[in-house]
C-alpha positions, 0 to 999 in steps of 0.5 A, spaced: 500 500 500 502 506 498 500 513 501 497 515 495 492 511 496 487 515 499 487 520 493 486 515 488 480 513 493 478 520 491 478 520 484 472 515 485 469 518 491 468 525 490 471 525 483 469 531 480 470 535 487 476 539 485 483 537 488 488 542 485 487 550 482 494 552 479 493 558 477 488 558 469 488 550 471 483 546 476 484 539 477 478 535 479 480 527 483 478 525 477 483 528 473 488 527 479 488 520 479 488 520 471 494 523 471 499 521 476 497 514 473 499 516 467 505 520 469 507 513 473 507 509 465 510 515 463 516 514 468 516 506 468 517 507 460 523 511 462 527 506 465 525 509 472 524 503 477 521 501 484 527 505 489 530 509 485 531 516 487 528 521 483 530 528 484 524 534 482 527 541 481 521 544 479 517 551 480 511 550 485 506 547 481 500 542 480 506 538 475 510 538 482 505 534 486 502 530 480 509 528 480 511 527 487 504 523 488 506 518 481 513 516 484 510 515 490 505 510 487 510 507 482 514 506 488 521 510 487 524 515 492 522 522 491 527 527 493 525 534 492 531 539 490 530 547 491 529 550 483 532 557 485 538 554 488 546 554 485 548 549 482 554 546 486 548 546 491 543 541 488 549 538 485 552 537 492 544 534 495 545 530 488 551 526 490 549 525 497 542 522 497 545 518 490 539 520 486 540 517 479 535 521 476 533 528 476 526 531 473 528 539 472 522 545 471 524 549 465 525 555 469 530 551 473 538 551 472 541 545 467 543 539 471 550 537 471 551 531 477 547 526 474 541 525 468 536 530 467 529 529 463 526 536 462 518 536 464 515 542 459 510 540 452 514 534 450 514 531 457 506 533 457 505 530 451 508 523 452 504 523 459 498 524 454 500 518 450 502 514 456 498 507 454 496 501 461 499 502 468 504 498 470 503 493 478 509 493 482 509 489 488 510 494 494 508 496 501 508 501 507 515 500 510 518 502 502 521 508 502 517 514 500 521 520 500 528 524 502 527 531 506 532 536 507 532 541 513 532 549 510 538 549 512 538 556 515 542 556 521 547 549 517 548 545 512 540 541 510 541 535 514 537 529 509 532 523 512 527 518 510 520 516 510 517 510 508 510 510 507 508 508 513 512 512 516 509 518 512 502 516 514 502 517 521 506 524 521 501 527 516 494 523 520 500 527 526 498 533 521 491 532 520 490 532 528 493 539 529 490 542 522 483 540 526 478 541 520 471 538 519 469 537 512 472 539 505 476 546 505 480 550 500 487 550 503 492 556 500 499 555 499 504 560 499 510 555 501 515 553 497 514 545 495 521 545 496 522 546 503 518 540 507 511 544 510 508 548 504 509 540 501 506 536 508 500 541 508 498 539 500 499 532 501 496 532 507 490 536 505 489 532 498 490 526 503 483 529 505 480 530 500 480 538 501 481 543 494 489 545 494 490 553 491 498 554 489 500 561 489 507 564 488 511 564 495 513 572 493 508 577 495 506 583 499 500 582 504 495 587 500 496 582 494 497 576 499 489 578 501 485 579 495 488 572 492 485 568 499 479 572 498 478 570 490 481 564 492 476 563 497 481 560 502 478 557 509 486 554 510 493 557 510 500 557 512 504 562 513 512 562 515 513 568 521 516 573 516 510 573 512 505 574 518 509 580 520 508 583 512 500 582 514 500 585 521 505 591 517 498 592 513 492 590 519 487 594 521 482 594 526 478 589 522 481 582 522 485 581 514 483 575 513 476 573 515 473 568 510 481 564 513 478 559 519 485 557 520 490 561 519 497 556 521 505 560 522 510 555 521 518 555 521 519 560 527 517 562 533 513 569 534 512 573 539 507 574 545 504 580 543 505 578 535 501 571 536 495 576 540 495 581 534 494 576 529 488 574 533 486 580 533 487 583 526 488 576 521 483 571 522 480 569 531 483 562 527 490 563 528 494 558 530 501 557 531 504 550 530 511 547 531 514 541 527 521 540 523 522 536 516 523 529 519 516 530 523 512 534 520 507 537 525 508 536 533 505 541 536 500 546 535 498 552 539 491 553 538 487 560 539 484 559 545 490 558 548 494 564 546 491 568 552 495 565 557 500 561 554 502 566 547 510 565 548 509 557 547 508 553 541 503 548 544 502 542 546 504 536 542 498 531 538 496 525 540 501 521 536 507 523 538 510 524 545 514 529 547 520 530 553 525 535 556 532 532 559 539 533 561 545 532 557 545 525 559 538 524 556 535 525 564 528 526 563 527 534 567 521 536 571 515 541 568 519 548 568 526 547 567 530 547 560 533 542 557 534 538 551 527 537 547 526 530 544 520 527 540 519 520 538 512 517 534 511 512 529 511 518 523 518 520 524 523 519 518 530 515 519 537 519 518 539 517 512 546 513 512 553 516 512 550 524 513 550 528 518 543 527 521 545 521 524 546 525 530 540 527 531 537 521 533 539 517 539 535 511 542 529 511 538 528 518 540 529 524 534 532 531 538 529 537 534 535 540 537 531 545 541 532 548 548 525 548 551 521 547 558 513 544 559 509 546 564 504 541 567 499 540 561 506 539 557 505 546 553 512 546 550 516 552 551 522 554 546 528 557 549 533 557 542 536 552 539 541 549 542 546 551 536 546 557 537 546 558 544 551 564 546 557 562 551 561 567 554 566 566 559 564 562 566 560 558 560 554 563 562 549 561 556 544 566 552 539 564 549 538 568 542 530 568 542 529 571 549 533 577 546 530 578 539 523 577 542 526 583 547 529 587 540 522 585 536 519 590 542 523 595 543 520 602 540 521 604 533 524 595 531 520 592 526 525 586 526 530 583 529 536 576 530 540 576 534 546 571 534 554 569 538 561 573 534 566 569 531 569 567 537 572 563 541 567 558 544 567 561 551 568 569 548 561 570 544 560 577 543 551 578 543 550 581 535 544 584 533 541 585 526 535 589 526 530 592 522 528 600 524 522 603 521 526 610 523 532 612 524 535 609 531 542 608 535 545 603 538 545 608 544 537 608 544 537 600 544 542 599 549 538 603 554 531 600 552 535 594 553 538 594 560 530 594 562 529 588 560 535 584 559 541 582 564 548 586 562 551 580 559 545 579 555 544 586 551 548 586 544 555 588 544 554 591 536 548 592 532 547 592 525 541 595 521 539 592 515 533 594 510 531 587 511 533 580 513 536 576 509 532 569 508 532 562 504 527 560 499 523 558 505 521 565 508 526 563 515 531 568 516 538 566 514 542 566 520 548 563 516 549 570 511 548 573 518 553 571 521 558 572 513 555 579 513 558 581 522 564 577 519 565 582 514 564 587 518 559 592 515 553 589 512 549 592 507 544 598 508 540 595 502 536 588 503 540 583 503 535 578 499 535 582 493 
């Protein structure tokens, strides 16, 4: 049995309900079920057999899910490259899942690591022509997928799904999601990156319309479409709901939005009450990683009382904080946050995410606390926690979420110098809606903050610089304090 079972359920079920609207095309269950069957002959005619890995470089398009969903159906392994990377990045990825096969959206770069077939006109015309469909033998624990992380603080890490794997997270997702009935859900994210393509699947899963929409927007654009759309669900990462807030006023933006999730990062206390107030009263904020996808969810009727947590964890899943020695740590005290569920993806062999799983629990790589309903409060990663010397220990989250309410601050990321390991300086990058000093901070700052918490240097940006995915790059950051005089233009362009 594969994961794309129910779907093809669908197209029997509720076929001419419609599954995918990508810009002028719709497609019905129907036609979904027709062509992924299709695609899956098209792909078995050339040479692409059960378990191999099949790299997909395309745009956020129906042609990206029709696809993925006919891999998964023949049996092969999908593995998601980002279209608008460099070369020696994908080709990097490339090598390490050993892809042998790379299907490329015209609007990608040229493949060089490997063989690459180019899905335009001839491709859709050869999908037409495709005559019967091919039986592999099969089963849940076959492979599925390779995901890898965003990379925004280090280099992506890969894992695996098995089918079976797959479908525990997304009945995890579905849980969080909470929805009764059909909904149209709006996708703003990356396919690529691993929640823009989770929420599709999960919501075709369900039987629910799936609206594609370019990731680059502004908040007025952003509004008009989901209202023309007539979206009832949407997900959004931190970075795009602060566009929105920028543009809110008294009424709620996004009021035909049900659900409304922020995915990627955290936000603030009082950002997560303002998107209550001025998006949608069916915001929520919900936590996952990649090798997950969802594990927690913050839902409205929480945000009063517990706005700087991201939730408690679906019933799927269970969650622990312990010590360095793996120690489980009682409600209130921070240490390392661990996972483990039957829908959590295995570290692919010989990689670097092997380092995140150990006895049979997954380590996010988060510093957090639970209180005693196990809401789950994330006190920064445990990578980028600042040490300075007598090894006292900063966590970058509690002094952005201070900068970000500082007077006159719209954005703010904070991490450690270049330095030695116990000689972390605290640096700022911010983004100003006027004029500002270092001097003005500091003082705001010192109100807030211990001493050796407040940012030793501050650097103003026009905008910070983020991935793909819409999650701030902490990477260029750390190049840009390194050069020692970042741009007064926005990094991102």
């Amino acid at each position: 049995m594969r994961v794309t079972a129910p779907i093809l359920r669908h197209g029997k079920s509720c076929a001419d309900a419609e599954a995918i609207i990508d810009g002028d095309r719709t497609i019905t269950y129907c036609e979904l079920t027709k062509l992924i069957l299709l695609t899956v002959t098209h792909l078995a005619d050339l040479g692409v057999s059960p378990r191999d890995r099949i790299g997909i470089c395309m745009a956020d398009s129906a042609d990206h899910l029709i696809i993925l969903l006919a891999l998964a159906q023949l049996g092969a392994v999908a593995v998601p490259l980002d279209w608008r990377a460099r070369g020696p990045e994908n080709e990097s990825l490339i090598t390490a899942a050993r892809i042998t096969l790379v299907l490329v959206g015209p609007e990608a770069a040229p493949i060089k690591a490997c063989p690459s077939v180019t899905v335009d006109a001839v491709w859709h015309s050869s999908v037409a022509r495709a005559n019967g469909v091919p039986e592999f033998a099969g089963d849940w624990h076959d492979p599925f997928i390779i995901s890898a992380t965003s990379g925004s603080s280090g280099a992506p890490k890969l894992t695996l799904m098995t089918h079976i794997q797959y479908f525990f997270a997304a009945a995890g997702l579905r849980e969080v999601l909470g929805l009764a009935g059909r909904h149209r859900y709006f996708n703003t994210l990356p396919l690529y990156y691993a929640s823009g393509r989770n929420c599709c699947l999960t919501h075709l899963l369900r039987g629910d319309c799936v609206v594609l929409y370019p990731s680059l927007f502004d908040a007025h654009e952003y509004v008009e479409a989901a209202d023309r759309s007539r979206a009832t669900v949407a997900a959004l990462v931190p970075s795009m709901v602060r566009r929105l807030l920028a543009n809110a006023g008294n009424r709620p933006l996004l009021p035909g939005i049900t659900a409304l999730f922020s995915t990627g990062a955290m936000l603030s206390a009082d950002e997560k009450r303002q998107a209550l107030r001025q998006l949608t009263p069916g915001f929520h904020e919900r936590y996952g990683t990649a090798e997950t996808l969802a594990i927690a969810v913050l839902r409205p009727e929480a945000i009063a009382d517990r706005a700087n947590s991201v939730g408690q964890p679906h019933s799927l899943g269970e969650v622990e904080v312990v010590d360095d020695d793996g120690r489980p740590l009682p409600p209130g005290a921070v240490g390392k946050l661990r996972y483990r569920s039957p829908g959590v993806a295995s570290p692919l062999a010989g990689t670097t995410s092997e380092q995140s799983f150990r006895d049979e629990w997954f380590y996010p790589g988060e510093m957090a606390r639970l209180d005693e309903l196990f809401y789950i409060f994330l006190e920064g990663r445990a990578s980028e926690v600042i040490v300075q010397s007598g090894g006292v220990k900063i966590h970058p989250d509690e002094v952005e979420r201070v900068l970000r309410e500082c007077e006159g601050v719209v954005e703010a990321a904070v991490l450690g110098s270049d330095a030695a390991e116990d000689e972390q300086e605290v640096v700022a990058f911010l983004v100003a809606e006027r004029e500002m000093t270092p001097g003005e901070l500091i003082a705001q700052c010192r109100r807030r903050l211990t001493a050796h918490k407040v940012p030793a240097r501050f650097h103003f940006v026009a905008a910070l610089p983020t991935n793909t995915a819409g999650k701030i790059d902490k990477l260029q950051l750390r190049k840009l304090d390194a050069d020692g005089c970042p741009p007064k233009d926005d990094p991102n362009e």
